[in-house]
N, CA, C and O atoms as CSV, one atom per row, in Angstrom:
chain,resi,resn,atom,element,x,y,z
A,1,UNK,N,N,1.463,8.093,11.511
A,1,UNK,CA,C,2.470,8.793,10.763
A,1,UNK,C,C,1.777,9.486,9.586
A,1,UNK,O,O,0.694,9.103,9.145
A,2,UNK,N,N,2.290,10.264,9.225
A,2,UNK,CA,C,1.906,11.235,7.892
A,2,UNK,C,C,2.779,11.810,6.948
A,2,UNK,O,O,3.870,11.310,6.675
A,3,UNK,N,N,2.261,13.034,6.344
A,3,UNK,CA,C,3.034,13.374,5.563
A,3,UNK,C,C,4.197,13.609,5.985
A,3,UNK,O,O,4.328,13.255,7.157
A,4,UNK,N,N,5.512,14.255,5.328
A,4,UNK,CA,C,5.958,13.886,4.214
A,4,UNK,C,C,5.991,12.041,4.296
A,4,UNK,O,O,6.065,11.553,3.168
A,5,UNK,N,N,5.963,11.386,5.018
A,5,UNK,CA,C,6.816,10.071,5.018
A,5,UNK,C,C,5.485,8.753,4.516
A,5,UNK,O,O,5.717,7.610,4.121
A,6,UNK,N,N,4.168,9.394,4.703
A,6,UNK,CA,C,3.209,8.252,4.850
A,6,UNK,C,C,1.956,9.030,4.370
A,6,UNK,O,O,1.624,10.096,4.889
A,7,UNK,N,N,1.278,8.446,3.356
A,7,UNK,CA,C,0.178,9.225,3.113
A,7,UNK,C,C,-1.080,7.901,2.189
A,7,UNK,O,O,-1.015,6.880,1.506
A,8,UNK,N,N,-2.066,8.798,2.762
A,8,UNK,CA,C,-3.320,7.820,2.565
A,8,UNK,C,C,-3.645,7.429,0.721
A,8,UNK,O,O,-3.398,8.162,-0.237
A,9,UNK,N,N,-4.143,6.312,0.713
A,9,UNK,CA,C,-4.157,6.097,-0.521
A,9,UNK,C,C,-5.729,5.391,-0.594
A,9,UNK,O,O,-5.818,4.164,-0.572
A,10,UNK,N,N,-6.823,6.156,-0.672
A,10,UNK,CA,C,-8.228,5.696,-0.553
A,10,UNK,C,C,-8.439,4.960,-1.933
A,10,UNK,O,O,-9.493,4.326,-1.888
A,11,UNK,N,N,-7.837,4.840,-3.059
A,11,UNK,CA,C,-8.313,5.018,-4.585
A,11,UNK,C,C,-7.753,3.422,-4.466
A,11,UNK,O,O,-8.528,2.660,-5.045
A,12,UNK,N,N,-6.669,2.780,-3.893
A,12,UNK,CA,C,-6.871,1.503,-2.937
A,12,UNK,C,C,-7.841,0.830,-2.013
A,12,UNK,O,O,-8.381,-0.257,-2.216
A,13,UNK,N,N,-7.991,1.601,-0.988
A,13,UNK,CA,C,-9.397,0.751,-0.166
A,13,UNK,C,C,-9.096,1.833,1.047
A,13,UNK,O,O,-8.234,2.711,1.106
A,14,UNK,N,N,-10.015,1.491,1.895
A,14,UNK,CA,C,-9.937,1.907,3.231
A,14,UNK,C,C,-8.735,1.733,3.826
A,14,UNK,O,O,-7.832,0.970,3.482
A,15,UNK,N,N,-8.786,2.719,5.022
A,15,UNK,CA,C,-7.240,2.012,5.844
A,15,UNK,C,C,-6.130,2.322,5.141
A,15,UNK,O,O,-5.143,2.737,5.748
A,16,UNK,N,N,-6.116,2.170,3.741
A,16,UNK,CA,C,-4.813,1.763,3.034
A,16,UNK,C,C,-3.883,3.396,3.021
A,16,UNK,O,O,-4.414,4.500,2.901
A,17,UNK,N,N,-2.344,3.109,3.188
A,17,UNK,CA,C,-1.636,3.932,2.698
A,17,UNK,C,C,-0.380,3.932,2.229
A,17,UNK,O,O,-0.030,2.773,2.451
A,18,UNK,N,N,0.446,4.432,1.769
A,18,UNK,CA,C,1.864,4.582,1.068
A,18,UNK,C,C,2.902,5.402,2.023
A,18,UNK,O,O,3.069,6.616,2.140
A,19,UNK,N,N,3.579,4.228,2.704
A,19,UNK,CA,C,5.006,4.406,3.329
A,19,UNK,C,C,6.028,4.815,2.335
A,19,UNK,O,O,6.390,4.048,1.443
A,20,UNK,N,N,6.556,6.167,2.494
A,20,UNK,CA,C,7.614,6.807,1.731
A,20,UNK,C,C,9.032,6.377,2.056
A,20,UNK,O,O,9.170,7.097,3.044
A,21,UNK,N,N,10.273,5.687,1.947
A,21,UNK,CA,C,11.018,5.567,2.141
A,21,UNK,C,C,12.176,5.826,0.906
A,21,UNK,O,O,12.064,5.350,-0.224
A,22,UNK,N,N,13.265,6.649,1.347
A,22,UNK,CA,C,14.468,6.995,0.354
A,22,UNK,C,C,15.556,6.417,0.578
A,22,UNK,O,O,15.854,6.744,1.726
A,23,UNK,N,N,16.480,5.625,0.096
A,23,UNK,CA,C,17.837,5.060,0.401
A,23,UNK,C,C,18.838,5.871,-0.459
A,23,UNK,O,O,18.259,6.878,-0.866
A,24,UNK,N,N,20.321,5.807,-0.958
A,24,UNK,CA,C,20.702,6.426,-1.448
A,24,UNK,C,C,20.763,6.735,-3.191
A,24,UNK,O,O,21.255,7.670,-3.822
A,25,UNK,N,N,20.134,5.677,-3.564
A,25,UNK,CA,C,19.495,5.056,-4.709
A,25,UNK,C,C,18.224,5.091,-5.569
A,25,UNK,O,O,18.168,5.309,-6.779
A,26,UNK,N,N,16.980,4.777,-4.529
A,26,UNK,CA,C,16.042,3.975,-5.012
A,26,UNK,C,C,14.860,4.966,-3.916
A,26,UNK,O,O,15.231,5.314,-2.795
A,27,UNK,N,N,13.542,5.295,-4.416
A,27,UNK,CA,C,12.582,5.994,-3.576
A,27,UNK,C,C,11.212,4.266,-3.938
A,27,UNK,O,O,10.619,3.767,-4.894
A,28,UNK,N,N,11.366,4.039,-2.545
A,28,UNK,CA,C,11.283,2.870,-2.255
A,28,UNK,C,C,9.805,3.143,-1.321
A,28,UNK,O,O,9.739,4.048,-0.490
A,29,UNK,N,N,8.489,2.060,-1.661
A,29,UNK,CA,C,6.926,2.526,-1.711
A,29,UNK,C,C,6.240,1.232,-0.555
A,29,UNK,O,O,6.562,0.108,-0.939
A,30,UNK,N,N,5.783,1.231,0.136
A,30,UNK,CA,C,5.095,0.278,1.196
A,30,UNK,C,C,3.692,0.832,0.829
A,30,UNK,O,O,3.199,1.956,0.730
A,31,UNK,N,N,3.345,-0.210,0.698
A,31,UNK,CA,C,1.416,-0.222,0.325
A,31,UNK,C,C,1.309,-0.732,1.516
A,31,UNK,O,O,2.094,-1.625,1.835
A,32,UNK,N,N,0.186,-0.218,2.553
A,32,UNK,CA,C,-0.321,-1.020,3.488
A,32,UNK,C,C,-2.010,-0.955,4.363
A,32,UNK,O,O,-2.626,0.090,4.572
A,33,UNK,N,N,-2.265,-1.722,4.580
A,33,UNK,CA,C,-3.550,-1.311,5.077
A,33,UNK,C,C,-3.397,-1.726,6.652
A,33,UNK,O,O,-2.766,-2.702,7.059
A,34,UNK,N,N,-4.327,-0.489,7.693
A,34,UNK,CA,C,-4.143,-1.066,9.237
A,34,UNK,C,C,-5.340,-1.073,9.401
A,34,UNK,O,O,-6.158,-0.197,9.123
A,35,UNK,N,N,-5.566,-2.639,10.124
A,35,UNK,CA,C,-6.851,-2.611,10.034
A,35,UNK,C,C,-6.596,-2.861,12.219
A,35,UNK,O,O,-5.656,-2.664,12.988
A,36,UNK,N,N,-8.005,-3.358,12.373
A,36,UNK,CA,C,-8.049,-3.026,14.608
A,36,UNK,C,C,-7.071,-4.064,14.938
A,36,UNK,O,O,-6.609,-4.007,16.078
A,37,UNK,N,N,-6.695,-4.928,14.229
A,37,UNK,CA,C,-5.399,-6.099,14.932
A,37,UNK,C,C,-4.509,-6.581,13.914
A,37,UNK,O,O,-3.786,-7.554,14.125
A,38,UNK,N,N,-4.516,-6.015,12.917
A,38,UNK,CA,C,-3.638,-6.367,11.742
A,38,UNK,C,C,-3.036,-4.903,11.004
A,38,UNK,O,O,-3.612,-3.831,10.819
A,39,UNK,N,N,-1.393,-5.415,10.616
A,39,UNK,CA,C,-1.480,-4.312,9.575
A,39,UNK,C,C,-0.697,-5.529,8.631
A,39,UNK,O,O,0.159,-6.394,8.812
A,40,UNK,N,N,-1.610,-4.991,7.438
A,40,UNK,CA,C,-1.380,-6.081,5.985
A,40,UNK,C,C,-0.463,-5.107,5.059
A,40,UNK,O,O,-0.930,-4.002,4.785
A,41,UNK,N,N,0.868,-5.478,4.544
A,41,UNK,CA,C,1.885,-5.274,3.907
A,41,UNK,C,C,1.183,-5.883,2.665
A,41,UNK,O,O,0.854,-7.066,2.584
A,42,UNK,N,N,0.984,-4.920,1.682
A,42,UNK,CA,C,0.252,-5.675,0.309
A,42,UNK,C,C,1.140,-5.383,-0.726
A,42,UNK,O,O,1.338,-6.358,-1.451
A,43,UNK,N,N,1.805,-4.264,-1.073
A,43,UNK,CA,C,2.891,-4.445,-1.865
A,43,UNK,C,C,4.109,-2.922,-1.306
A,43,UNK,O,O,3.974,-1.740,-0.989
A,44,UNK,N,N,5.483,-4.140,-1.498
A,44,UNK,CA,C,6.966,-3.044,-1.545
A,44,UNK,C,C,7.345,-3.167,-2.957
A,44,UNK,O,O,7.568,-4.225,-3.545
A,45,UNK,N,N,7.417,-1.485,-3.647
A,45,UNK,CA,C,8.286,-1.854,-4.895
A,45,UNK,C,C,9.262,-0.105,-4.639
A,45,UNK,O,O,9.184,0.864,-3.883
A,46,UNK,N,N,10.130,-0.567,-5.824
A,46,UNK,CA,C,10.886,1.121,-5.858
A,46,UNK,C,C,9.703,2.467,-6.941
A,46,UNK,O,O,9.126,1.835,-7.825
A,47,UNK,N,N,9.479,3.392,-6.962
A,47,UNK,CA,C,8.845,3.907,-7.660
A,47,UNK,C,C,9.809,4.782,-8.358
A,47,UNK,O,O,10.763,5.431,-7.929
A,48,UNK,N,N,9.384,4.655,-9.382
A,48,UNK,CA,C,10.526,5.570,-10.796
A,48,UNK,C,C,9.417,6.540,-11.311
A,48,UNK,O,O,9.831,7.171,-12.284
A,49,UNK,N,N,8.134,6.856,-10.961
A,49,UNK,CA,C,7.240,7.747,-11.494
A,49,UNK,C,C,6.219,8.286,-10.824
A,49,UNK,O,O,5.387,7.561,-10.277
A,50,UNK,N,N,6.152,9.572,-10.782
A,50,UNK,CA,C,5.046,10.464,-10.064
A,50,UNK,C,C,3.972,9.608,-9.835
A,50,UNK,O,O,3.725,9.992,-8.692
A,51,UNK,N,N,3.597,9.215,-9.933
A,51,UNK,CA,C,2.116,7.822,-10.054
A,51,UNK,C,C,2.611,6.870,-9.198
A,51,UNK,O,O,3.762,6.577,-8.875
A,52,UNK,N,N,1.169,6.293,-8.785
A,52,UNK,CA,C,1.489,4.770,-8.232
A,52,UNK,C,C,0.559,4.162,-9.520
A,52,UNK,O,O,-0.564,4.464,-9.925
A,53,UNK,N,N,1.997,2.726,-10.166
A,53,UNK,CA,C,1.113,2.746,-11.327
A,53,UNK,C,C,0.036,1.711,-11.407
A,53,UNK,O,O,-0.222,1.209,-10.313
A,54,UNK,N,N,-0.531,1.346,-12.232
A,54,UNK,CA,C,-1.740,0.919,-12.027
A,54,UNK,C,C,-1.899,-0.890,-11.831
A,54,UNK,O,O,-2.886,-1.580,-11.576
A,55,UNK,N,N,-0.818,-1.156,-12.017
A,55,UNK,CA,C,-0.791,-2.906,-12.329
A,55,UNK,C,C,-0.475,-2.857,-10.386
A,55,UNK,O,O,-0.890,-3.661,-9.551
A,56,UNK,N,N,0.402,-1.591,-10.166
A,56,UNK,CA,C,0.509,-1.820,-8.431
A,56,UNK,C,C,-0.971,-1.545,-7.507
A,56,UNK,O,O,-1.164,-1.928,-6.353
A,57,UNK,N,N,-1.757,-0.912,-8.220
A,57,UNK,CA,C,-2.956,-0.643,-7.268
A,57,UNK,C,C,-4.064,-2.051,-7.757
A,57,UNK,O,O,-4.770,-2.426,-6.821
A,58,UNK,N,N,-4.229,-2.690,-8.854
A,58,UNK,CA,C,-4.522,-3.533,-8.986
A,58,UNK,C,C,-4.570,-4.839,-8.340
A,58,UNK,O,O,-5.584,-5.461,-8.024
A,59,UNK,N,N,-2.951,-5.294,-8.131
A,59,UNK,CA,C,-2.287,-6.070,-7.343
A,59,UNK,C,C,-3.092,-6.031,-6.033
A,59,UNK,O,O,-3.706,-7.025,-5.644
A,60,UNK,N,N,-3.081,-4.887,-5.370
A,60,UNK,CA,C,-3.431,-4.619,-3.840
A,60,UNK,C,C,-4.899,-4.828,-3.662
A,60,UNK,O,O,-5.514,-5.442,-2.791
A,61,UNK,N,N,-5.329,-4.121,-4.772
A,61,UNK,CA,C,-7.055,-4.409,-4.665
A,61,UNK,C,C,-6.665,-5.965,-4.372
A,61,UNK,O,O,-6.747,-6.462,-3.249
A,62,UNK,N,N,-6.310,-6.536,-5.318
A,62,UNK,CA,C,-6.876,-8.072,-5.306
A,62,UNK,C,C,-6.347,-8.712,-4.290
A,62,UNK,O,O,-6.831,-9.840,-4.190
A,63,UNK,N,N,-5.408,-8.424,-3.343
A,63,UNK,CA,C,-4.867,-8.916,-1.809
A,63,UNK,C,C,-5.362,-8.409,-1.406
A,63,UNK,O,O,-5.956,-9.370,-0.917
A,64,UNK,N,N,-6.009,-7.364,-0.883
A,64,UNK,CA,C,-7.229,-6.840,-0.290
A,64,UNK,C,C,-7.798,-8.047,-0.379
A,64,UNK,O,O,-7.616,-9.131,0.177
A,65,UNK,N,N,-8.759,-7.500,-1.457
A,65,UNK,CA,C,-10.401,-8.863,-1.683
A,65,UNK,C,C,-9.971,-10.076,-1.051
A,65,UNK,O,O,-10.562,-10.489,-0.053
A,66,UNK,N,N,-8.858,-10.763,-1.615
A,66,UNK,CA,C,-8.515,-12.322,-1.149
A,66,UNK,C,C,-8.478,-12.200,-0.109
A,66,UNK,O,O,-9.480,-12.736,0.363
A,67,UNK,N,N,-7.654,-11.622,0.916
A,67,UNK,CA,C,-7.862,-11.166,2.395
A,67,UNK,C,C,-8.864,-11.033,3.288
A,67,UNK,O,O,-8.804,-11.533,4.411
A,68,UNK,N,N,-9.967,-10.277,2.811
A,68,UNK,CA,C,-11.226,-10.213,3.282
A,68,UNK,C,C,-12.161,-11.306,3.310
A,68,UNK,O,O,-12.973,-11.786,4.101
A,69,UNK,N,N,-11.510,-11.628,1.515
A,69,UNK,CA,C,-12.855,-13.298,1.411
A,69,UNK,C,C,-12.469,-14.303,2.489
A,69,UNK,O,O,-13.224,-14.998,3.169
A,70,UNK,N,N,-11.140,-14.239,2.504
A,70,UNK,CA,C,-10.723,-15.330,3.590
A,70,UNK,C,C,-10.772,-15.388,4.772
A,70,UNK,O,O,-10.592,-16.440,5.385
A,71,UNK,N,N,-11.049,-14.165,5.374
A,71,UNK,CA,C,-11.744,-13.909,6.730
A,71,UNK,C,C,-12.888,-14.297,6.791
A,71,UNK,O,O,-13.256,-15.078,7.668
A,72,UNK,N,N,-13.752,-13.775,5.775
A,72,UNK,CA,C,-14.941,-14.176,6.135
A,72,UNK,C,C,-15.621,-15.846,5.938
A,72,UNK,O,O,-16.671,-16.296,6.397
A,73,UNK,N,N,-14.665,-16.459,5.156
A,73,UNK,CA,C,-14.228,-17.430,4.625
A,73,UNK,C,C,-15.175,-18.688,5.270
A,73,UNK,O,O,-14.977,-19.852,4.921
């Protein structure tokens, strides 16, 4: 999937991108990464600002990392 609805978010990690979803309310954000047998849901929030802000890309880095360490674990 792609634009308008889904678009890549590298400044996160590899893989990773931002599911666009609108309800009648709320413009509503899916962080996700697909990796060859997984797709990891790392964060849903509503977005109120041009930006994805930074405590949300933070968050994901660090479920990322934990994710990975624990694979390799």
């Amino acid at each position: 999937m792609g634009l308008p609805h889904s678009r890549p978010l590298p400044s996160i990690g590899a893989h990773c991108h931002e599911l666009r979803i609108r309800d009648a309310q709320k413009n509503w954000r899916i962080i996700y990464r697909i990796d060859e047998d997984a797709i990891l849901i790392l964060e849903v929030f509503n977005k109120t600002t041009r930006t994805t802000p930074a405590s949300v890309i933070d968050t994901c880095q660090k479920r990322l990392s934990k994710y990975d360490n624990d694979l390799d674990g």
